[in-house]
C-alpha positions in Angstrom: 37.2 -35.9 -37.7 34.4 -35.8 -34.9 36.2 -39.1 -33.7 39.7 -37.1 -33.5 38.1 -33.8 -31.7 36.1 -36.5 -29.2 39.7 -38.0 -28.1 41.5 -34.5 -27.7 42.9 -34.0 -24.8 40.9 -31.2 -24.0 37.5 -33.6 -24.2 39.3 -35.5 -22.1 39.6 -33.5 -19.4 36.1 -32.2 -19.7 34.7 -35.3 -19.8 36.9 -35.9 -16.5 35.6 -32.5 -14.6 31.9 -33.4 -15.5 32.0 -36.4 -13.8 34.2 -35.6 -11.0 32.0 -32.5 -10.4 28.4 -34.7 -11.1 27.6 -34.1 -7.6 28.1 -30.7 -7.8 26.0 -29.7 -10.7 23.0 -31.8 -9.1 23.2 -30.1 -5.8 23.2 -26.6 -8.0 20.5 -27.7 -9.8 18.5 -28.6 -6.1 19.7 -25.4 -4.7 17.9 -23.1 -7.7 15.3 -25.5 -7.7 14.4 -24.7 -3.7 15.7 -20.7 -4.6 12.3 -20.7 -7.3 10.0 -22.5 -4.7 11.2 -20.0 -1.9 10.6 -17.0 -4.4 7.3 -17.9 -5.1 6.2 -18.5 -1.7 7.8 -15.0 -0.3 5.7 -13.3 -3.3 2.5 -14.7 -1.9 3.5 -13.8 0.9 4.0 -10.4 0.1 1.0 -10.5 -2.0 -0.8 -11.2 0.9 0.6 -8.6 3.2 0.2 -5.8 0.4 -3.6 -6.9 0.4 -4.3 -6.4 4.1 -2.5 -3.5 4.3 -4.8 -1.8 1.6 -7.7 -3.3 3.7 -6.4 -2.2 6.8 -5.9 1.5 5.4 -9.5 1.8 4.2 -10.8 0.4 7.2 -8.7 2.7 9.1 -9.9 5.8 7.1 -13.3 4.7 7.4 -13.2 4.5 11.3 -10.8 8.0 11.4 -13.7 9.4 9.8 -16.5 8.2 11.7 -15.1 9.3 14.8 -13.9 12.6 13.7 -17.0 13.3 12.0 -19.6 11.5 13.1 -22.6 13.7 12.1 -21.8 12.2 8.6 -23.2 9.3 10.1 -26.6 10.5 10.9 -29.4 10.4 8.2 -30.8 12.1 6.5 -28.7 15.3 6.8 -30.3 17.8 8.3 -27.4 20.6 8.5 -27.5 24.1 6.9 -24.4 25.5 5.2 -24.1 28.9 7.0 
C-alpha cells in the first residue's frame, strides 16, 4: 500500500518539484538564516542606542540643573526659607 501511494502520480510530481526547486529551498533557508543574524544585530544595536540615550538624559538633567540652579551646588546650605 505505502509502495502504491509512493508511485502515485502525485509523489511523482512532488518528488520532481523538490528537486527541481533544491536550489531554491537552500537559498530560502540562507536568506532567513542572514534575516535572524541581521535581527539580532539591529537589537543590539538598538539596545545600545536606548542605553545612551537614558545616559544622555540624566546627564543632561544633571547639567540643566546645575546651571539653572547652581546654589544647589554649594555646601553646606546656608539659605533661609523666607
Amino acid at each position: 500500500m505505502l509502495s502504491a501511494i509512493l508511485k502515485s502520480d502525485t509523489a511523482v510530481e512532488m518528488c520532481k518539484f523538490i528537486l527541481n526547486n533544491a536550489q531554491i529551498f537552500q537559498r530560502f533557508e540562507t536568506v532567513e538564516l542572514k534575516q535572524t543574524v541581521t535581527e539580532q544585530q539591529i537589537n543590539q544595536i538598538l539596545n545600545v542606542i536606548e542605553l545612551n540615550q537614558a545616559k544622555a538624559r540624566h546627564l543632561f538633567r544633571w547639567t540643566n540643573l546645575r546651571f539653572i540652579v547652581p546654589e544647589l551646588l554649594t555646601f553646606p546650605h546656608s539659605h533661609t526659607l523666607p
